[in-house]
C-alpha positions as CSV (number, residue, x, y, z in Angstrom):
1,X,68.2,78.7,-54.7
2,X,67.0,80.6,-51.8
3,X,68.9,82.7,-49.4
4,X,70.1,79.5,-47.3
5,X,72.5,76.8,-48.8
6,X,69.6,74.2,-49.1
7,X,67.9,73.9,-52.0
8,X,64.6,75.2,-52.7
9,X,62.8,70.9,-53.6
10,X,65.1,69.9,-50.3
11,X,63.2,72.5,-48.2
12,X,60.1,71.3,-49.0
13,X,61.0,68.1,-48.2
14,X,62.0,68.8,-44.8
15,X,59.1,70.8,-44.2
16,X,56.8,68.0,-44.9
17,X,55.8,65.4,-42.4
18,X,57.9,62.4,-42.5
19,X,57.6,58.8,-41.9
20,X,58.4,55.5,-41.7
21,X,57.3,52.1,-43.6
22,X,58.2,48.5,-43.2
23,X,56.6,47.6,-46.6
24,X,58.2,46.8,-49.7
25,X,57.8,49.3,-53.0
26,X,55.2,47.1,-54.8
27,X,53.2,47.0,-51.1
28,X,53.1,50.6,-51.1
29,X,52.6,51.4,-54.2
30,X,49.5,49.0,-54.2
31,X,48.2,50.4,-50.6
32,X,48.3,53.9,-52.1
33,X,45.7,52.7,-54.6
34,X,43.4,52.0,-52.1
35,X,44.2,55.1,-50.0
36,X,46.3,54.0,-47.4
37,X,49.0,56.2,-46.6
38,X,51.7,55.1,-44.1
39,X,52.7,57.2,-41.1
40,X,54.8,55.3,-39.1
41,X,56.2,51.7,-38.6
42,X,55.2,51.0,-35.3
43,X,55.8,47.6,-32.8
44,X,55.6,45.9,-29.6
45,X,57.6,44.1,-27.4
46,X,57.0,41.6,-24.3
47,X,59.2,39.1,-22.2
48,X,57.1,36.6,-20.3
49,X,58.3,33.8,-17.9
50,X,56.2,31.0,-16.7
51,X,57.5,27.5,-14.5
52,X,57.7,24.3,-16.4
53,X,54.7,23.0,-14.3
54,X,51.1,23.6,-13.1
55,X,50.3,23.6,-9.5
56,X,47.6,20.4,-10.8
57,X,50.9,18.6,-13.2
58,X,51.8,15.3,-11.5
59,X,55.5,14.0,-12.6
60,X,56.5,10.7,-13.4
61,X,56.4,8.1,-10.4
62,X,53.2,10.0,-9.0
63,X,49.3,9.3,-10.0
64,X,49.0,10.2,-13.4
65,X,45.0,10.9,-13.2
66,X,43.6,14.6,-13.3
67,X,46.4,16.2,-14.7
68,X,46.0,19.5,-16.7
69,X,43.4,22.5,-16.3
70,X,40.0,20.8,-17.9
71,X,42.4,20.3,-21.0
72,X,43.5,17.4,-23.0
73,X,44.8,14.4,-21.1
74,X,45.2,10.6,-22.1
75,X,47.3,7.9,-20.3
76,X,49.1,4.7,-21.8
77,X,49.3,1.8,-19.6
78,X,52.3,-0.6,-19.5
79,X,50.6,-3.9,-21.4
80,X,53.6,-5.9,-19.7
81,X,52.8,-7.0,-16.1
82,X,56.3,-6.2,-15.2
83,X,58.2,-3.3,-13.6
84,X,61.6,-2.9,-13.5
85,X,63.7,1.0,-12.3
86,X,64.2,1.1,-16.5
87,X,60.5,-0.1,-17.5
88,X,58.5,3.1,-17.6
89,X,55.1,1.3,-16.5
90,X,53.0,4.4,-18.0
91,X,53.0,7.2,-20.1
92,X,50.9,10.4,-20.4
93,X,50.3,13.2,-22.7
94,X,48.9,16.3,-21.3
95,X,48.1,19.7,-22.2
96,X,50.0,22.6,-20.4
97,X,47.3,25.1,-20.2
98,X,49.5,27.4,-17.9
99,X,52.3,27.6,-21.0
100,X,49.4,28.3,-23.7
101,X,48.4,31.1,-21.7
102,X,51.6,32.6,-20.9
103,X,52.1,32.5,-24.2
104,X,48.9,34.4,-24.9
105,X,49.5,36.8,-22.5
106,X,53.0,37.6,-24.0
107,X,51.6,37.9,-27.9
108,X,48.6,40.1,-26.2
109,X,50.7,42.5,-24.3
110,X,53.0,43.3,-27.4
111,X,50.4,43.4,-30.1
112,X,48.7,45.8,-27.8
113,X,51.6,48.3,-27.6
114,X,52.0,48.2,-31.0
115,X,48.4,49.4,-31.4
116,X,49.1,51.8,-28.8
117,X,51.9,53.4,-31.2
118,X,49.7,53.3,-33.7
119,X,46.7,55.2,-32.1
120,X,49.3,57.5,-31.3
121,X,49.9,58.3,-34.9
122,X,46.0,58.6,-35.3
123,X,46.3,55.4,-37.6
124,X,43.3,53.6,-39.2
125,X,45.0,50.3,-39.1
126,X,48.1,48.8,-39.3
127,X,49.2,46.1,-42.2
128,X,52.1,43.9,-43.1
129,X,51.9,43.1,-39.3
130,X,54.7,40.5,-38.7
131,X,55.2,38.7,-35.0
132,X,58.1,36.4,-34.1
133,X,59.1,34.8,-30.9
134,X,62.0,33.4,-28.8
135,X,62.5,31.5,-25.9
136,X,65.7,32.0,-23.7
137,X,67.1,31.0,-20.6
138,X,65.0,30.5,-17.3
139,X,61.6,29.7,-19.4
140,X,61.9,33.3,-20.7
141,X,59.9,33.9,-24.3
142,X,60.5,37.3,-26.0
143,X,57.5,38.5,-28.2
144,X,58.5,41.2,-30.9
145,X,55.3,42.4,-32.7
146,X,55.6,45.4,-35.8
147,X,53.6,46.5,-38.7
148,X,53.1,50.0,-40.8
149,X,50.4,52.2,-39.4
150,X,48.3,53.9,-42.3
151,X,45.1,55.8,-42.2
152,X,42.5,55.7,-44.8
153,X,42.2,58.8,-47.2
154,X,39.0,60.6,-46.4
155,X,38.4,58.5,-43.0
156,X,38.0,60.0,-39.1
157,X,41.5,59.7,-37.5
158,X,41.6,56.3,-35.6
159,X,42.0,57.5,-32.1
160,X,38.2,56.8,-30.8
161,X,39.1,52.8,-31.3
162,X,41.9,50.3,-32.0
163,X,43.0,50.5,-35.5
164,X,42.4,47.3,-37.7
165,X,45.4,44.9,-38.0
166,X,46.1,42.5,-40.6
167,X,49.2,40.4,-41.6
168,X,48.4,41.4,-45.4
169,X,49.7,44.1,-47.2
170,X,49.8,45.6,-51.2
171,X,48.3,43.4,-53.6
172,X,46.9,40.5,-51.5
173,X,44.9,43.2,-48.9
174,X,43.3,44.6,-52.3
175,X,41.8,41.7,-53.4
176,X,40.8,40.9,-49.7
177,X,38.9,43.9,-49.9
178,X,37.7,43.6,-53.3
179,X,36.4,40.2,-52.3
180,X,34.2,42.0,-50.2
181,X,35.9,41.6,-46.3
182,X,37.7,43.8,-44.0
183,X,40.5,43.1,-42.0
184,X,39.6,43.0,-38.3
185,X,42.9,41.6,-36.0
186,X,45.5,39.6,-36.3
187,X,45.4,36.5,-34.5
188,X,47.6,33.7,-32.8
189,X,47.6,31.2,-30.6
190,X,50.0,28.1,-29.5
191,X,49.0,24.9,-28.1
192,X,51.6,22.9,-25.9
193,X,51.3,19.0,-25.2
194,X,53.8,17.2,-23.0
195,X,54.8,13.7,-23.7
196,X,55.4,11.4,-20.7
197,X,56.6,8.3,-22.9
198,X,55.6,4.5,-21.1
199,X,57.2,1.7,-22.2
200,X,56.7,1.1,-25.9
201,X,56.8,4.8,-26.5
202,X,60.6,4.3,-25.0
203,X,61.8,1.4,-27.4
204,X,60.4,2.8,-30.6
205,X,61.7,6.2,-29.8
206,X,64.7,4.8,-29.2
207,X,64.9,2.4,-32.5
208,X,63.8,-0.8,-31.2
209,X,61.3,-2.4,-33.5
210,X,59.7,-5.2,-31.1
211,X,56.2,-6.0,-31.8
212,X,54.1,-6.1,-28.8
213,X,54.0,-9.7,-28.6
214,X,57.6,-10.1,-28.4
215,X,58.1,-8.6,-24.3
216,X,57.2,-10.6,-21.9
217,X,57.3,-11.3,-17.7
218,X,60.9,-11.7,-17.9
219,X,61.7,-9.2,-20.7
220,X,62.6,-8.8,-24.5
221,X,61.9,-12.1,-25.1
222,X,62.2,-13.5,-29.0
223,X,58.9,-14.7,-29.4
224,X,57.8,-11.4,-31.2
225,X,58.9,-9.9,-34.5
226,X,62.0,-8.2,-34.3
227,X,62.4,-4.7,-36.8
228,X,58.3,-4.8,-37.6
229,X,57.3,-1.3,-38.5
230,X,54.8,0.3,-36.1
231,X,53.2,3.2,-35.5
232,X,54.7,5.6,-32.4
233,X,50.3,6.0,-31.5
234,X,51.4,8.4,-28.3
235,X,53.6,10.2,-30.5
236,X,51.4,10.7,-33.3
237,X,48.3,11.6,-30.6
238,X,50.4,14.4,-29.4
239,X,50.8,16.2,-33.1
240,X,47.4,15.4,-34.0
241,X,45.7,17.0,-30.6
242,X,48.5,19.8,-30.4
243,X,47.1,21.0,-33.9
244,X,43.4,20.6,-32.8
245,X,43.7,22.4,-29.6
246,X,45.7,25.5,-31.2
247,X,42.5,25.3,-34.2
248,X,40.3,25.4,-30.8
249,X,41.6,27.4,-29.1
250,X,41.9,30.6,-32.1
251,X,38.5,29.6,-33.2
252,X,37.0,31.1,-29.2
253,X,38.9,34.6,-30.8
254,X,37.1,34.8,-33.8
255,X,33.7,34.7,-32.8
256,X,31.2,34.9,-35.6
257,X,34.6,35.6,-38.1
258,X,36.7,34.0,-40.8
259,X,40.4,33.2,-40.3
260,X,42.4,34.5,-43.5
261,X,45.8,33.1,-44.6
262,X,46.3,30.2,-42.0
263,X,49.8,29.6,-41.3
264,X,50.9,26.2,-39.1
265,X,53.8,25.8,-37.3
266,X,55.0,22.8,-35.4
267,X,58.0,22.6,-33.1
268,X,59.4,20.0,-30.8
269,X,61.3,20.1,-28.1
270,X,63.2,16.8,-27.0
271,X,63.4,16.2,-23.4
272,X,65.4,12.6,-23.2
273,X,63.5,8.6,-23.7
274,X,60.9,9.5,-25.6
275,X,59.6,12.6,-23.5
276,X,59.1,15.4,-25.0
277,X,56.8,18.8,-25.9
278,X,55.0,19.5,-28.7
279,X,53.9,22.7,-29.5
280,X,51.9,24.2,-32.5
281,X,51.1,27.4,-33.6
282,X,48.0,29.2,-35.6
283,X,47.7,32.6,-37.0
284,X,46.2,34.7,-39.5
285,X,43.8,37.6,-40.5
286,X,40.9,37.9,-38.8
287,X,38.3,39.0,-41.6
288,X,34.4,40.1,-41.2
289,X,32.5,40.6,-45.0
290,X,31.4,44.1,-45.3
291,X,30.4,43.9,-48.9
292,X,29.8,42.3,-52.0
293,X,32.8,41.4,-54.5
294,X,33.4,45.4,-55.8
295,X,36.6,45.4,-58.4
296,X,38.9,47.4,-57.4
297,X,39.8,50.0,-60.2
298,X,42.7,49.7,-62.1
299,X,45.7,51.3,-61.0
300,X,46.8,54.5,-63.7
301,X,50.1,53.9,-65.4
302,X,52.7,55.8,-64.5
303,X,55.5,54.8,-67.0
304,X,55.7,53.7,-70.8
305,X,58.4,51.5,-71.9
306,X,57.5,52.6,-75.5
């Protein structure tokens, strides 16, 4: 004991620099291995609002032709003849280019305040990155991006440029490395198709299985096969493209990269008859090779069980 009432081991605790980690004991013990020492959990936060429609986006009962920003676009045609106030004579799926990039612009602005912590702390990078996201009232989406800055034993302090990101951390990030690539970014996109459903899009949706022989001039006729199985095509157009424009769209951010540890999400939001959005989302690790595959020693036992 000293002259104070605090112990001599809890003194030198307090005197040395303290921090904060959001990673779990075997992810820091394995990032410690590979000299990474955490300072600080740091994050980033952004609210964005956008309108339901483009200034170009026509709505149902107007011309359906050149909808969207240069983006996807196909129209269905009523195969009827017939129109009636309940006989949607066409449908549309269309990509809302205006949501996508809100949405990028929200994910941007609070992954780059979390680097902004992290420069702050002079980090090197910042691992275990993990980003969610919520929509509210009023179109509102909340963007909530974190991680644990670390800097890299031996290496300049991070200040002159944006630390590395990566949504790896402990074990998995060592054999990234050891494979022989870096971590560059994170990155994430979303892709966002509205369906506009025409008339067979309707009555499938809706559970009626009429073949489309069996409606004609006059209506649901019985000509047809009633409870046939068919294919929902506008439906399953909108998934497919909503996945290939959110692969499209993060493959313009990686440049010359690789994407590590791809993770899809689908969502849809029902709007009433068959109309609907459909929305997808990519992200992963952007990686660059830096070397050839170099084990990573073996990590020095600590404790004996015998």
């Amino acid at each position: 004991m000293t002259g104070s009432s605090v112990p001599e081991a809890a003194e030198r605790r307090l005197a040395t620099e303290s921090f904060s980690s959001g990673l779990t004991v075997p992810d820091f013990a394995a990032c410690l291995q590979m000299g990474l020492r955490p300072v600080g959990l740091v994050q980033g936060f952004c609210a964005m609002q956008w309108g339901w429609y483009g200034g170009a986006q026509s709505l149902r009962g107007l011309s359906p032709l050149g909808v969207g920003d240069g983006g996807y676009s196909r129209v269905w045609y009523c195969p009827h003849g017939f129109v009636s106030a309940e006989h949607p004579t066409w449908g549309q799926n269309a990509e809302q280019t205006w949501v996508e990039d809100a949405w990028a612009a929200g994910f941007d602005s609070a992954f780059a305040r979390m680097l902004e912590e992290a420069r702050a702390l002079g980090a090197n990078g910042v691992i275990g990155v993990k980003d969610t996201s919520r929509s509210t009232q009023a179109n509102v989406t909340e963007f909530h991006v974190l991680g644990t800055a670390v800097k890299l034993e031996g290496a300049a302090q991070g200040a002159a440029s944006d630390p590395w990101s990566t949504y790896l951390a402990g074990q998995r990030l060592a054999k990234l490395i050891e494979a022989g690539f870096a971590p560059v970014s994170v990155v994430a996109t979303l892709s966002s198709v509205r369906v506009w459903s025409y008339c067979m899009t309707r009555a499938l949706m809706e559970g009626y299985g009429y073949s489309m022989g069996a409606i004609g001039a006059s209506g649901w006729a019985g000509g047809g096969s009633l409870g046939a199985a068919q294919e929902v095509d506008q439906v399953t157009e909108a998934r497919i493209a909503a996945r290939q424009i959110a692969k499209e769209r993060l493959r313009q951010r990686l440049g010359g990269d690789i994407l590590h540890g791809a993770l899809v999400g689908s969502f849809v939001r029902e709007l009433g008859e068959g109309d609907q959005v459909v929305e997808c989302t990519l992200r992963g690790t952007r990686v660059r090779r830096f070397k050839d595959f170099d084990p990573i020693e073996a990590p020095v036992v600590t404790v004996r069980l015998s």
